[in-house]
Residue, then its C-alpha position, 0 to 999 in steps of 0.5 A: x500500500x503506498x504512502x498516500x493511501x495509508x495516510x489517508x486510511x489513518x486520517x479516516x479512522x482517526x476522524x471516525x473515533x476509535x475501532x470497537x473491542x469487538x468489531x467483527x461478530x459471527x453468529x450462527x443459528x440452527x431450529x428445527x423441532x429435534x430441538x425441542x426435545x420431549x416437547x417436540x411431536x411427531x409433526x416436522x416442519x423442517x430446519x432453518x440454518x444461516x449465519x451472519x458475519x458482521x463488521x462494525x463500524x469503528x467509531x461513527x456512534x461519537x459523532x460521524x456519518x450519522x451522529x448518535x448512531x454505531x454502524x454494521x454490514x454484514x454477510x448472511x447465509x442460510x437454508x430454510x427447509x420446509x417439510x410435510x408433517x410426515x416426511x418418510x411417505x414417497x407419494x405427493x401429499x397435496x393437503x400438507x406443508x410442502x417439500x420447499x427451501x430457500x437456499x439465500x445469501x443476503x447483505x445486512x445494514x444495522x443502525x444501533x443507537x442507545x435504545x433503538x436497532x434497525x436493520x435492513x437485509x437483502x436476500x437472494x437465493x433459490x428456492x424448491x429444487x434450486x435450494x438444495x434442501x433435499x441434501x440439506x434436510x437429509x444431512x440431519x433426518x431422512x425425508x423421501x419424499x423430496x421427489x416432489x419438491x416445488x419447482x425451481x426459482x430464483x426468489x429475493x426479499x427485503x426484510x426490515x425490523x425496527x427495536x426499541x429497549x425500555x428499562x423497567x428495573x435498571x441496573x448500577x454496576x452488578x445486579x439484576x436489570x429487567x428491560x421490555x424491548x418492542x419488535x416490528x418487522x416488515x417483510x417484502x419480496x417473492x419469498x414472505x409478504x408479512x408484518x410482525x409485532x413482538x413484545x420480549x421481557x427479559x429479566x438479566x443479572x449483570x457482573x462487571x469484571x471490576x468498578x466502574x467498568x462498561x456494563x458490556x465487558x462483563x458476564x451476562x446471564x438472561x431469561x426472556x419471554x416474547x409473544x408475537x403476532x405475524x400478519x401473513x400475506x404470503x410465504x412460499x415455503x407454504x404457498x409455494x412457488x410465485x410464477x409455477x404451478x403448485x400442486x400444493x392445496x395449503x395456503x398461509x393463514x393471514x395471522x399468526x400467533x407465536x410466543x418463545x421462552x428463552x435464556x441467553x448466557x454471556x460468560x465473556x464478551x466475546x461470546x454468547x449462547x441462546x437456546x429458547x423454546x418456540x411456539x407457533x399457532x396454525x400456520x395453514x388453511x388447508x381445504x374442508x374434508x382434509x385428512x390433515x388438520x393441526x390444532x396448533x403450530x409446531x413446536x421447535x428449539x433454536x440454539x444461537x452461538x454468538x462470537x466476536x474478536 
């Protein structure tokens, strides 16, 4: 690199502020219903795995591009896989969920404030027989029917989600901190039309590693709770494709509930792990006289492992 470009490299970040302790986070997610363990039924609904790569933004929270704000761009991957609620028979099985994936890759764009977070994310990727979710799903259960997965196209989507964190109990140093944080998302594109709201209570014990310390330098333990209502407009993994036939006769309910219970545990601040427990309320409308009927939605496990240097 010559001399010119590393001076002016320096005087950017210098004008910016100091780079984070932790600018780069990786954080990965898997849910799927063997997660659920004995609260699990026999009813599949598939997997969903991605993982985010994140880079902030050194110093632009002190006063920079946008004033108050701390900055992120990030990588997305992943592979939602939907299955009927029996996946061993080989014969189609119009009045279930469809054997349907999306296989995407996404940029992400965080805006994080004291009390606010928005993000914008941009997806592309392929989906039915362009997911590789037949491969995918089979790495982990056995599902022989994906010989009548959806047909294949090429699906993209913009997702944007607004936070906002109130404290009910604050904390001074170590203690306990009881927070109310409000969740809306809006999804736009070929592969989900809906809006989300969600409402999470989080009750936390906090440890700093000594006086006077950030509150984020040291460990971390949370219990949450969070009940949500999505209006559905459409979801290709039940809808099926936009533009091909769908041999399918399920279509997404326009509203559904869901609620999850959770702990999230941060022994350093590098690293942090969640598990939760999640319940969704009947996702399809299936025609009258159906052999297939679901009281309620399914119930799966999610597990996340956060890591940042």
């Amino acid at each position: 690199m010559s001399t010119r470009r590393t001076l002016l490299l320096l005087t950017l970040v210098g004008v910016a502020g100091d780079a984070p302790a932790n600018p780069v986070e990786i954080r990965t997610r898997v849910e799927s219903h063997a997660l659920a363990g004995i609260l699990a039924d026999d009813r599949d609904t598939g997997l969903r795995l991605d993982a985010l790569v994140m880079l902030r933004l050194p110093g632009w929270r002190d006063g920079g591009l946008i004033p108050g704000w701390s900055v992120g761009l990030g990588l997305r991957a992943g592979s939602w896989i939907g299955v009927p609620a029996d996946a061993t028979p080989t014969t189609l099985q119009p009045y279930d969920r469809p054997y349907n994936g999306y296989t995407f890759g996404g940029l992400t764009l965080e805006l994080s404030a004291d009390r606010d977070r928005l993000t914008a994310e941009y997806t592309i990727g392929g989906t039915g027989s362009w997911s590789a979710s037949r491969a995918v799903y089979n790495t982990f259960d056995d599902a022989r029917g994906f010989a009548h997965v959806t047909d294949a196209e090429t699906n993209q989507n913009l997702w944007l989600t607004w936070e906002r964190a109130f404290e009910l109990l604050p904390a001074d140093g170590d203690g306990h901190l009881v927070d109310l944080r409000l969740t809306a998302r809006l999804a736009l594109g070929e592969v989900r039309i809906a809006h989300g709201l969600a409402a999470t209570l989080r009750w936390g014990w906090l440890r700093s590693p000594r006086p006077g310390a950030p509150r984020d330098s040291g460990a971390e333990a949370w219990v949450y709770a969070t009940l949500g209502l999505d209006v559905v407009l459409f979801d290709t993994l039940i809808d099926g494709p936009v533009f091909d036939p769908d041999p399918y006769l399920v279509t997404s309910r326009p509203f559904v509930p869901w609620g999850e219970i959770g702990v999230v545990v941060r022994p350093a601040p590098w690293l942090d792990l969640r598990f939760a427990l999640r319940q969704r309320g009947p996702e399809m409308n299936v025609p009258a006289g159906s052999p297939v009927a679901a009281p309620h939605g399914p119930v799966t496990g999610l597990a996340e492992l956060g890591l940042s240097f």
